[in-house]
C-alpha positions as CSV (number, residue, x, y, z in Angstrom):
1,X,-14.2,21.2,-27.1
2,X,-15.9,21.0,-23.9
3,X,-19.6,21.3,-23.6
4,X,-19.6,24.8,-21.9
5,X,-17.0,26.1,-24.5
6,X,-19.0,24.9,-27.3
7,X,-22.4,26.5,-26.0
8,X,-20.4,29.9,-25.8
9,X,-18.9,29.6,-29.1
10,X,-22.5,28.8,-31.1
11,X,-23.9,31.7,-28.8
12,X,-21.0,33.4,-30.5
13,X,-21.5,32.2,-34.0
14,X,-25.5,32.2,-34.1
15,X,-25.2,36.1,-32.8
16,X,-22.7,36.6,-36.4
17,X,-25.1,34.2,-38.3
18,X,-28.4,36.3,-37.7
19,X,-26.3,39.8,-38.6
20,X,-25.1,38.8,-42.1
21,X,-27.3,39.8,-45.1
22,X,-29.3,36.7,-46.5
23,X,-26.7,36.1,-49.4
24,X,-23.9,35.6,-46.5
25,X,-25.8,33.6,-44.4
26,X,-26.6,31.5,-48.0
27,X,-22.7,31.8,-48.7
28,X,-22.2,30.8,-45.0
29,X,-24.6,27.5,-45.3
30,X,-23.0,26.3,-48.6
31,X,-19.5,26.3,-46.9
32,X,-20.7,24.5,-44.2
33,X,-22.2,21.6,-46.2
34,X,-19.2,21.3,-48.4
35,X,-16.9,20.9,-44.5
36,X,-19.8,17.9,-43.6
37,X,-19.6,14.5,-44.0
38,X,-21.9,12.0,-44.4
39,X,-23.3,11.5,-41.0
40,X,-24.1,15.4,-40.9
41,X,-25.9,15.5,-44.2
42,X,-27.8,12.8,-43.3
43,X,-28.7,14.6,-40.4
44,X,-29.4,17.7,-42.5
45,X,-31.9,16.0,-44.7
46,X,-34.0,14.2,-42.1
47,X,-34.5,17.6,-40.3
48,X,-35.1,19.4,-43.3
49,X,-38.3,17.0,-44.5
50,X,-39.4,17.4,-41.0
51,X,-39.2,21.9,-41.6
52,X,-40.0,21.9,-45.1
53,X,-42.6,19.1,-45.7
54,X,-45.2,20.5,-43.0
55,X,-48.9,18.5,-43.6
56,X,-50.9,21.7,-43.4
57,X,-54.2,19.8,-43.7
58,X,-53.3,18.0,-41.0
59,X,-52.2,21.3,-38.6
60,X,-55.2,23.1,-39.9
61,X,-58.4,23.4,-38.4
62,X,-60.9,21.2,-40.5
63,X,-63.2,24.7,-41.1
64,X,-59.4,26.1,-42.7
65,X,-58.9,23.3,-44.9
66,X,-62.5,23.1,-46.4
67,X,-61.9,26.4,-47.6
68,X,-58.4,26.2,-48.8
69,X,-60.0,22.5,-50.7
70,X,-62.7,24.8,-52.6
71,X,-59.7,26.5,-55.0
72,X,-59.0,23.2,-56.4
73,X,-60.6,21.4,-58.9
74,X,-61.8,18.1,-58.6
75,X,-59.3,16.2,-60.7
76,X,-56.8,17.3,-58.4
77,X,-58.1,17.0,-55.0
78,X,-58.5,13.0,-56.2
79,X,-54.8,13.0,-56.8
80,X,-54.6,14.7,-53.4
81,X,-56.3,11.8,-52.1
82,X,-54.0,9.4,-52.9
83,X,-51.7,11.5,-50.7
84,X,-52.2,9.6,-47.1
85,X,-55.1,8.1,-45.2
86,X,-55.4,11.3,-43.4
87,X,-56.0,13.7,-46.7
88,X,-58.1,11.0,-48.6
89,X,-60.0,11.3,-45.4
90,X,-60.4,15.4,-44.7
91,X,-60.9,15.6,-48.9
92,X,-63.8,13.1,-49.0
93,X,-65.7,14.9,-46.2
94,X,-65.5,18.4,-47.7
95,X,-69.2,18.2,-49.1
96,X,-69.6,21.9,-50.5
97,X,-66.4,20.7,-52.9
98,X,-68.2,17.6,-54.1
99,X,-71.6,19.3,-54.2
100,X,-70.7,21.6,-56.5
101,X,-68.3,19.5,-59.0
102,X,-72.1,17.3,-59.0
103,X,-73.4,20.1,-60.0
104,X,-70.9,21.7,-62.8
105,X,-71.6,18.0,-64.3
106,X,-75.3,18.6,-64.1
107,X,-76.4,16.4,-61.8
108,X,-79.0,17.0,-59.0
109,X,-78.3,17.5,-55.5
110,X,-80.3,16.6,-52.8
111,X,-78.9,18.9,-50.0
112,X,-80.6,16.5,-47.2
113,X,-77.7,14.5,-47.7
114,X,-76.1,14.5,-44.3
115,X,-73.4,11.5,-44.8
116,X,-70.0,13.8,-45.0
117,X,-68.6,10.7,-47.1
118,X,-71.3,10.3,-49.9
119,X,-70.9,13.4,-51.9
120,X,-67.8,12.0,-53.0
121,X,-68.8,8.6,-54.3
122,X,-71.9,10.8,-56.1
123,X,-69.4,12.8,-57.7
124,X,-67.3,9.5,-59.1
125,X,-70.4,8.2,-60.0
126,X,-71.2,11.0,-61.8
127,X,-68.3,11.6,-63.8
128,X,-68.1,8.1,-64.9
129,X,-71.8,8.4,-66.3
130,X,-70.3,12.1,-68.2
131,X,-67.3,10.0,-69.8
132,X,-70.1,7.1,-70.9
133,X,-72.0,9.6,-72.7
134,X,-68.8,11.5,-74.1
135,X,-67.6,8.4,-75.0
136,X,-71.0,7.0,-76.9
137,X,-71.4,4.2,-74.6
138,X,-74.0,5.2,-72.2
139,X,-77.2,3.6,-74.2
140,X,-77.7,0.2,-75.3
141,X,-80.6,-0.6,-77.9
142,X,-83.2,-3.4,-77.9
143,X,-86.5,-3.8,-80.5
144,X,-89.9,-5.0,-79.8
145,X,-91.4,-6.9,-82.4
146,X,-95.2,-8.2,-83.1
147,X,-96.9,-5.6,-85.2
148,X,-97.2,-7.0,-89.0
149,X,-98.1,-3.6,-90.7
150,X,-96.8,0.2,-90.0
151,X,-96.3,1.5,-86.5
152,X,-97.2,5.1,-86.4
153,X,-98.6,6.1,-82.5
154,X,-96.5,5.7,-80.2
155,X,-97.0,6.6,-76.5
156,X,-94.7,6.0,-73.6
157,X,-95.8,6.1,-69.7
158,X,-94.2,4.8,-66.3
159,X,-91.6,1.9,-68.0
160,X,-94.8,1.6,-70.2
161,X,-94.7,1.9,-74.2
162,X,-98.2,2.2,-76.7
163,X,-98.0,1.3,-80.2
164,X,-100.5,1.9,-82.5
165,X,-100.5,-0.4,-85.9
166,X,-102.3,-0.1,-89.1
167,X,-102.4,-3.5,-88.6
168,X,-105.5,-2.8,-86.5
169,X,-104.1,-3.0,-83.1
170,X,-102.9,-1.5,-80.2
171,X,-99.8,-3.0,-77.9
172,X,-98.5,-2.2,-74.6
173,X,-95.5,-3.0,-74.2
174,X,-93.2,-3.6,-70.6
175,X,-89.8,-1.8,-72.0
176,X,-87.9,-3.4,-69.0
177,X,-88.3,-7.1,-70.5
178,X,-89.8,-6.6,-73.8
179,X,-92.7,-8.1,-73.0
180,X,-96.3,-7.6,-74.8
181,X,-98.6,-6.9,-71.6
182,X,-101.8,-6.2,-73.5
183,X,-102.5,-6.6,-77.3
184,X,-106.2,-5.2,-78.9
185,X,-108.4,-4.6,-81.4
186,X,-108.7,-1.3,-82.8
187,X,-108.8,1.2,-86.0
188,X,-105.8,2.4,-87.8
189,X,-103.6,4.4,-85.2
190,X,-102.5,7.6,-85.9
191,X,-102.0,9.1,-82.0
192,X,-102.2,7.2,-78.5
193,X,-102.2,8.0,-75.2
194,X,-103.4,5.8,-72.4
195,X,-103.5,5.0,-67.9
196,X,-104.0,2.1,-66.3
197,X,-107.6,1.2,-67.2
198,X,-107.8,3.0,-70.9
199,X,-106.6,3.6,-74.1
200,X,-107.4,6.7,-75.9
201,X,-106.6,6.6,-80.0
202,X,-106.8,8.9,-82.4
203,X,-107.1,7.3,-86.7
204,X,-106.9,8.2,-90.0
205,X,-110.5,7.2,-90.0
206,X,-110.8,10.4,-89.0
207,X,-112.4,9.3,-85.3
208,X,-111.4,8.7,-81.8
209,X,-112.1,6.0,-79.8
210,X,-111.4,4.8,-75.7
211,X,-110.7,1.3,-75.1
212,X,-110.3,-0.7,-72.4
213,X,-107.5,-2.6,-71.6
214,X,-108.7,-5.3,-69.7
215,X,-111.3,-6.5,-72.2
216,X,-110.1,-4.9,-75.1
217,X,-114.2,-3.5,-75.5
218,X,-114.4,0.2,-76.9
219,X,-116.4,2.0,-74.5
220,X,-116.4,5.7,-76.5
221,X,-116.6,6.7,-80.2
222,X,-116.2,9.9,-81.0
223,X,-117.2,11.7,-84.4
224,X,-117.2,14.7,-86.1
225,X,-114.0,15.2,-87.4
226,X,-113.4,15.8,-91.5
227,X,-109.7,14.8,-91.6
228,X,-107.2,12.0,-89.5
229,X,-106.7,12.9,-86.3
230,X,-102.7,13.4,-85.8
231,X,-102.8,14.0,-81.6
232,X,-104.8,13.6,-78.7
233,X,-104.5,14.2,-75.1
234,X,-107.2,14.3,-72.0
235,X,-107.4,15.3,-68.4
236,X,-109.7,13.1,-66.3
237,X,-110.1,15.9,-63.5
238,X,-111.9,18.1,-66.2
239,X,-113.7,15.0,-68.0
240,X,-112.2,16.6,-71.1
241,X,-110.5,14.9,-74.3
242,X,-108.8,16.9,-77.4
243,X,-107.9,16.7,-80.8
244,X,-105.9,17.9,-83.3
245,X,-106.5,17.2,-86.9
246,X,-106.2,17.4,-91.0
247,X,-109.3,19.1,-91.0
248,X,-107.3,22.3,-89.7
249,X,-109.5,22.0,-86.8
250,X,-109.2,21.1,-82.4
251,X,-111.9,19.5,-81.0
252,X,-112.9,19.4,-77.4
253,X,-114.8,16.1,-76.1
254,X,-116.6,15.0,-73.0
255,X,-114.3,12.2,-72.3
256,X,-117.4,9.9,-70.8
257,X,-119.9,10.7,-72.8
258,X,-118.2,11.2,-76.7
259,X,-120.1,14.7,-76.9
260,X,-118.2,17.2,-79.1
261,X,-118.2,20.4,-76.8
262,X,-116.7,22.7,-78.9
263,X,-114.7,22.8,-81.9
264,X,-111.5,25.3,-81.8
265,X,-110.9,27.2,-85.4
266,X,-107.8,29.4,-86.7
267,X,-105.4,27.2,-88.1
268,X,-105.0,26.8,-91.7
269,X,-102.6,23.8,-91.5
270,X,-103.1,20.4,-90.0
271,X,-103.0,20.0,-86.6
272,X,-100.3,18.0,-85.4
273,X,-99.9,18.2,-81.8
274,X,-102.0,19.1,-78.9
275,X,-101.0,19.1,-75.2
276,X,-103.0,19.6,-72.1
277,X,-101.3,21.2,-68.9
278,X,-101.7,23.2,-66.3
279,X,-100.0,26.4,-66.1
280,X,-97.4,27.2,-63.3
281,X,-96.7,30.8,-63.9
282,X,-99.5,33.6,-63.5
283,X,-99.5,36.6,-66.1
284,X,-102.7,39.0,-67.3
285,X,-104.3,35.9,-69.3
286,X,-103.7,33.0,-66.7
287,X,-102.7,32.3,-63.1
288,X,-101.1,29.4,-61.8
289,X,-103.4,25.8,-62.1
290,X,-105.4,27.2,-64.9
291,X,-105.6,24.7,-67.5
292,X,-104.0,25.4,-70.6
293,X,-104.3,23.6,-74.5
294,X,-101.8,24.1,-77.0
295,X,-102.4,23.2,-80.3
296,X,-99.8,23.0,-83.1
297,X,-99.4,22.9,-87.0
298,X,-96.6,23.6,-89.7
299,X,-96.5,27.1,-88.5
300,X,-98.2,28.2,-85.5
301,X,-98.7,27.4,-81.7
302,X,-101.9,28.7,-80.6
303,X,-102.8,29.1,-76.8
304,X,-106.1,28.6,-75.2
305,X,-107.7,28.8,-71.8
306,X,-109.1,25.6,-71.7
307,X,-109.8,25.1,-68.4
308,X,-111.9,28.2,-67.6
309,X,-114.3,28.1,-70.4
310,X,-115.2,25.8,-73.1
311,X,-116.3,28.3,-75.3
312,X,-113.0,29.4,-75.4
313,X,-110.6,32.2,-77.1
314,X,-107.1,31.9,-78.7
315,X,-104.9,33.9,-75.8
316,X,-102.1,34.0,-78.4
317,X,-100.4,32.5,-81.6
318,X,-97.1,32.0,-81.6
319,X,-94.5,31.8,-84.9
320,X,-91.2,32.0,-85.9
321,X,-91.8,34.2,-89.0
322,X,-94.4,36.5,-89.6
323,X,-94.4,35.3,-93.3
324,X,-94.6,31.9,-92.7
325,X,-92.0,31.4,-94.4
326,X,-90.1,29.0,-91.6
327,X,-92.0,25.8,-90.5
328,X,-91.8,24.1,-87.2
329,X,-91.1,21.0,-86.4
330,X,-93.9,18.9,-85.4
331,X,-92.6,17.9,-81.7
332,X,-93.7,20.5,-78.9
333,X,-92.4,21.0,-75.2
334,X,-95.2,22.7,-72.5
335,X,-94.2,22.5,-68.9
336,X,-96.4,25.0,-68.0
337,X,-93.4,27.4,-67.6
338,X,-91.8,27.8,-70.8
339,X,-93.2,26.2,-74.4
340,X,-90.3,25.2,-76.9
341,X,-90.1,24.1,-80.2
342,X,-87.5,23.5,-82.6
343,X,-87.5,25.3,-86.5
344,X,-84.8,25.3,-89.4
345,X,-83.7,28.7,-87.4
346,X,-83.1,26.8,-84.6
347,X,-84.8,25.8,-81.3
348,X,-87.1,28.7,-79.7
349,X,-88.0,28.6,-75.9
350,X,-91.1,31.2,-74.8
351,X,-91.6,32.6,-71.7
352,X,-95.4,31.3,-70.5
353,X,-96.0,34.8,-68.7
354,X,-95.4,36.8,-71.0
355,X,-94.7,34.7,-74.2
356,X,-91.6,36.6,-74.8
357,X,-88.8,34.6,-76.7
358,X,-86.4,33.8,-74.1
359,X,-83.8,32.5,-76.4
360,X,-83.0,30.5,-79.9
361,X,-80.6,28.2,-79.5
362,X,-78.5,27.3,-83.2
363,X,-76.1,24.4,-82.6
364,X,-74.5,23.4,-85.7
365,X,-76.0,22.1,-88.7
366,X,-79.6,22.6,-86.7
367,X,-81.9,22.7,-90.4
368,X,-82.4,18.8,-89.7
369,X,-82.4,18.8,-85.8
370,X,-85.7,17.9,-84.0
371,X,-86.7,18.2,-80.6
372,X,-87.6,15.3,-78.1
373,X,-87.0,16.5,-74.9
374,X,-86.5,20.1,-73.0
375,X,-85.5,19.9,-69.4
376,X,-83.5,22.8,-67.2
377,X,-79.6,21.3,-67.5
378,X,-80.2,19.1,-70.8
379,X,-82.1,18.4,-74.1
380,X,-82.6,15.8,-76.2
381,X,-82.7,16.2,-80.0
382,X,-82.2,14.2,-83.2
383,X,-82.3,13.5,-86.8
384,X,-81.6,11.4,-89.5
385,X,-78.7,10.0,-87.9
386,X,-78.0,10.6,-84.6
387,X,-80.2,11.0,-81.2
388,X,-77.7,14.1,-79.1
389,X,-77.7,15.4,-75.9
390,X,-77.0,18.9,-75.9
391,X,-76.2,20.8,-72.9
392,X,-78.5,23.8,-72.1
393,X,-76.2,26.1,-69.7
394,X,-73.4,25.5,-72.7
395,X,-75.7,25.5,-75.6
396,X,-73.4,22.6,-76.3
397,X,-73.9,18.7,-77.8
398,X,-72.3,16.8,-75.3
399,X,-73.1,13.6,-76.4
400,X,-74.5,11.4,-79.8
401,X,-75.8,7.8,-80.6
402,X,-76.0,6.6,-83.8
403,X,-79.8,5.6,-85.2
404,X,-80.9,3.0,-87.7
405,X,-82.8,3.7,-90.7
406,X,-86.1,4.7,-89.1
407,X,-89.7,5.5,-90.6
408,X,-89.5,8.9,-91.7
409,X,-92.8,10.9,-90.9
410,X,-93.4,14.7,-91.6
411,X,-95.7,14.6,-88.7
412,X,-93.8,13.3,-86.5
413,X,-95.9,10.6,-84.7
414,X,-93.5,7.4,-84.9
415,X,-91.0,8.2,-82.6
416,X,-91.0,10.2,-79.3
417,X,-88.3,10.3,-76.2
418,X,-88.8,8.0,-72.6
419,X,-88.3,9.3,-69.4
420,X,-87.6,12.7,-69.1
421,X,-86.4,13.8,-65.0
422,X,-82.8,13.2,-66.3
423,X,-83.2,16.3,-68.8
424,X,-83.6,18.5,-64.8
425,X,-80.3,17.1,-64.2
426,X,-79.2,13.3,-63.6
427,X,-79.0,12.1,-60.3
428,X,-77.8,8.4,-60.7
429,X,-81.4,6.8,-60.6
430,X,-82.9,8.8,-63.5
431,X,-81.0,7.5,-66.0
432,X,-82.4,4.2,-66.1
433,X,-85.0,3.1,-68.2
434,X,-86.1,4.0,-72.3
435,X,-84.4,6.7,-74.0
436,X,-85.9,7.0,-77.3
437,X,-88.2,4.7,-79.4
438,X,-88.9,4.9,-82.9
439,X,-90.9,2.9,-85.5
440,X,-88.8,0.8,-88.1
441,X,-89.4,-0.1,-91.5
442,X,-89.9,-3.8,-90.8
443,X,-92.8,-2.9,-88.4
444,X,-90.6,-3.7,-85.1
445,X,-89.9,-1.1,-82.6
446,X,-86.6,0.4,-82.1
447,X,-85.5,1.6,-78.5
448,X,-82.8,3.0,-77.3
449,X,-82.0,2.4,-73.2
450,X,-79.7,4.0,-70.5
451,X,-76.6,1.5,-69.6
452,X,-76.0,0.5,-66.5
453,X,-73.6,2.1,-64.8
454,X,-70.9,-0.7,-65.2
């Protein structure tokens, strides 16, 4: 057929073609596949990739594509990756996508981040640290060994770790190499807490007493105490130093001068914890960098303004049963926004302002769960057996390590957790460093430790 015939005969045909219905034109199509050969299916398929198989991301505008990326899930835009050069490319810079997956991990974004490409890598990191601690292989443990009787204070600071002995010493210990950096003289420990020029101890002599490190010399005693003192803190800004005790009773010190300023009554239990903070959240009773003590014991948490007045008044008591009929658990979490503390009902977080109970959180089997650690994504609990993770927005344990036979202690005092940023949400340098420590039968100390990424 000439060229000019066949041009008027496809006219012809393509006029027919567009007037059938779309079941003849389908009729139509198969007919004319089964007349082709193998040079005109050939053709057929090559064209029809080329229709069919259109790369949108590549014909979109990159604004387009971002948005169409943010309906898939992260799982899947990694497969998509694999894809071609091009798509591994327009995927890894899509930074709201990766952002958010970061965050739905719990993990802390830093949104002055300006490198298109690194959200991505944070977000492999990221997962791979998830699947470690889903998979119980995110800690490590080492011990530190060198007391000769009981550890019971322990204290933990900057990479930093205090142990207190009845042996009749006091250690501090480098966590990173397991190394003793300074080793003194002192009573038996019952609470520690120290900087970089002191040591502050509380003993079941019944006093305290500051030491320093460098020589080891005490250079306060204080006195006046009827009972062992279970916890001590101190603020240098207000020259103040407090104590809770077995004599139901907090006391309130001139840190350099050992005078007793006052002496806090109302509990009818032993004090076991007392924590010095400033407050961050401004109600009728307190405004924001007031100082506030709480003090602690089987069944109450009472609140004082510490910083205002010496002479000071209980602002509130706090308890999980009006009938005392529920004990709390000796460890206590004050951020200066919310206080939390875990019972056999479970673990209750107040609202500062307005000491409202915010929530209780059960997770299974909670009668033998204690509380290490509160943060805003995660918190760290444990008990006889295992140290867990539990995640906050879920209310869910996302993660366990087995413990060793520790020292059991009703008050709590031989073990505590390490660094706590992670517990705001990880960010791939937080989660370094000690984990948990607790004292050991043997006398040695047992730590747990984050895992390097691997």
């Amino acid at each position: 057929m000439e060229k000019k015939d066949f041009e008027a005969w496809l006219d012809n045909i393509s006029i027919a073609f567009l007037s059938l219905t779309d079941l003849q034109k389908n009729e139509t199509l198969d007919h004319l596949i089964s007349l082709s050969g193998a040079v005109q299916l050939r053709h057929l398929s090559n064209n029809l990739e080329i229709l069919l198989k259109r790369d949108f991301l590549k014909l979109l505008p990159l604004e387009l594509s971002f948005y169409l990326l943010k309906w898939l899930d992260p799982q899947t835009l990694l497969t998509c990756c694999l894809v071609s050069k091009q798509w591994n490319k327009v995927i890894s810079a899509c930074t709201e996508v990766w952002q958010t997956a970061c965050k739905n991990l719990g993990w802390q974004i830093d949104d002055s981040v300006q490198d298109p490409l690194h959200w991505k890598k944070v977000y492999l990191k990221a997962i791979l640290r998830m699947k470690q601690l889903k998979d119980h292989e995110a800690f490590e443990t080492s011990s530190l060994i060198g007391h000769s009787a009981r550890v019971y204070a322990l204290y933990y600071k900057d990479g930093l770790l205090c142990t207190g002995s009845d042996d009749l010493s006091a250690k501090l210990w480098d966590v990173s190499t397991g190394q003793c950096i300074y080793g003194i003289q002192t009573h038996t420990c019952a609470a520690v807490k120290f900087d970089e020029q002191k040591l502050v101890t509380g003993s079941f002599d019944n006093t305290l007493a500051c030491w320093e490190w460098s020589s080891g010399a005490k250079t306060q005693h204080f006195r006046g105490h009827s009972g062992a003192v279970f916890s001590v803190d101190y603020n240098d800004e207000l020259d103040i130093l407090v104590s809770g005790s077995a004599d139901f009773t907090v006391k309130v010190w001139a840190l350099s001068t050992g005078t007793c300023l006052n002496t806090l009554t109302g509990h009818t239990e032993w004090v076991t914890k007392v924590v010095l903070q400033k407050c961050k959240v401004k109600s009728l009773m307190h405004s924001p960098g007031d100082y506030i003590l709480l003090s602690a014991d089987k069944y109450e948490i009472k609140i004082w303004p510490i910083g205002r007045e010496i002479n000071c008044k209980c602002l509130r008591t706090l308890s999980v049963s009006e009938d005392r009929s529920i004990s709390l658990q000796p460890r206590l979490h004050f951020d200066g926004k919310y206080i939390v503390c875990s019972s056999a009902l479970g673990l209750y977080q107040w609202d500062f302002a307005s000491y409202d109970i915010l929530r209780v959180i059960k997770p299974p089997d909670f009668s033998n769960v204690s509380l290490l650690g509160f943060g805003e994504i995660f918190a760290l609990l444990f008990d006889n057996r295992y140290l867990y993770i539990m995640d906050l927005r879920t209310e869910k344990l996302i993660s366990r390590w087995p413990l060793p036979e520790y020292r059991k202690s009703k008050r709590g005092s031989s073990f505590l957790a390490g660094e706590m940023s992670w517990l705001n949400g990880l960010n791939g340098q937080n989660d370094t460093g000690l984990v948990f420590a607790t004292s050991m039968p043997d006398h040695s100390i047992h730590l747990v430790l984050w895992k390097e990424h691997g």
